[in-house]
N, C-alpha and C positions, 0 to 999 in steps of 0.2 A: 866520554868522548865529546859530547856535545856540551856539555857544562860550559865549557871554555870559553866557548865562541859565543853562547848564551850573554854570559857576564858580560863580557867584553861587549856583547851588542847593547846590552840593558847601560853600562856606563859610557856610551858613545863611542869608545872604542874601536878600530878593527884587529882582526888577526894580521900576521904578515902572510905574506904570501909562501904556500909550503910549510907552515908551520902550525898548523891545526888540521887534523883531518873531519872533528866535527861540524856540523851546520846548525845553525844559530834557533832555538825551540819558540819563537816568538809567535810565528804561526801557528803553533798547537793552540797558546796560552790563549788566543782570539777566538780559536775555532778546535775545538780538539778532536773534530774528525779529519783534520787536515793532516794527509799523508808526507812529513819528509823524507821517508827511502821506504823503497818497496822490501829491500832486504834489511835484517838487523844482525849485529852480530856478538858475540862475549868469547871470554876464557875462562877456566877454569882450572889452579891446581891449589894441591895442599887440599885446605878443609873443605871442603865442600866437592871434592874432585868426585867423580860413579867409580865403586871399589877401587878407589884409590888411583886411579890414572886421571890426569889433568886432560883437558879436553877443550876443543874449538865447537863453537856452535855458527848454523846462519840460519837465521827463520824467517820466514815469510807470515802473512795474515794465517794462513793453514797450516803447513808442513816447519816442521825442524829440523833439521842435519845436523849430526852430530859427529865430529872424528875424534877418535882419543888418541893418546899421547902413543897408542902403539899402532894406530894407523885401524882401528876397529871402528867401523861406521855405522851409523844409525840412522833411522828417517821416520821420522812420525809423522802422523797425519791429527792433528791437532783438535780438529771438529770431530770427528767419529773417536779420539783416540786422546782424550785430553789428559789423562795419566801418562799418559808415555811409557804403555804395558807391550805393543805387537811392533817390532820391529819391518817396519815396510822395506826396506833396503835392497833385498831381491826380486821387490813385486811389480811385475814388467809393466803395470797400466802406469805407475810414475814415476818411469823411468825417465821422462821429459824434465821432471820435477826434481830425482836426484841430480843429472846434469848438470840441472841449471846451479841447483841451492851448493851444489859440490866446488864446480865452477867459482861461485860467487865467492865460497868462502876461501877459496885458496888462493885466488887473485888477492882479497882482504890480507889473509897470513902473508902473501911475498909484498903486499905494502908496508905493512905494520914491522916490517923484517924478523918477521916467524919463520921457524922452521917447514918445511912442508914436505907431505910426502915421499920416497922412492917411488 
């Protein structure tokens, strides 16, 4: 997603307007602790999909959200949990945390014109 707007910056270029949702990496290449989105986000079907259902993710520096293709949610905690073995998803200290990253990703799906939950 950011590729685009990359090139396009590196060859002088701009995007048009609406036509890119990425932001341009030139500030990493400077400084690579430079933050450009607090959320990030993927898909996931076919080969690589978890037992076979395709799947949206949003992560943050810590935490990942996962929904799959049949609406089965997941929340990792990435520091204490960086296999991605204990399911956090009904553990009420971050529940702040699914909200948000929940939030985050399904706003992303009705941009990207994904499907999204019932």
């Amino acid at each position: 997603m950011d590729v685009y707007p990359t090139v396009l910056r590196i060859a002088g270029a701009q995007t048009l307007p609406g036509h890119a949702m990425g932001e341009p990496l030139q500030p990493i290449f400077k400084n690579p602790k430079t933050t450009i989105r607090e959320v990030i986000f993927s898909e996931c079907a076919g080969v690589g999909a978890v037992q076979g259902q395709g799947h949206r993710m949003a992560r943050s520096d810590r935490y990942k959200y996962v929904l799959s293709d049949t609406d089965e949610a997941y929340l990792f905690d990435l520091n204490k949990d960086p296999a991605e073995i204990t399911n956090r998803i009904n553990d009420k200290t971050l529940k702040k945390v699914r909200d948000r990253l929940r939030q985050e990703l399904l706003s992303w799906m009705k941009q990207i014109g994904d499907r999204t939950p019932n």
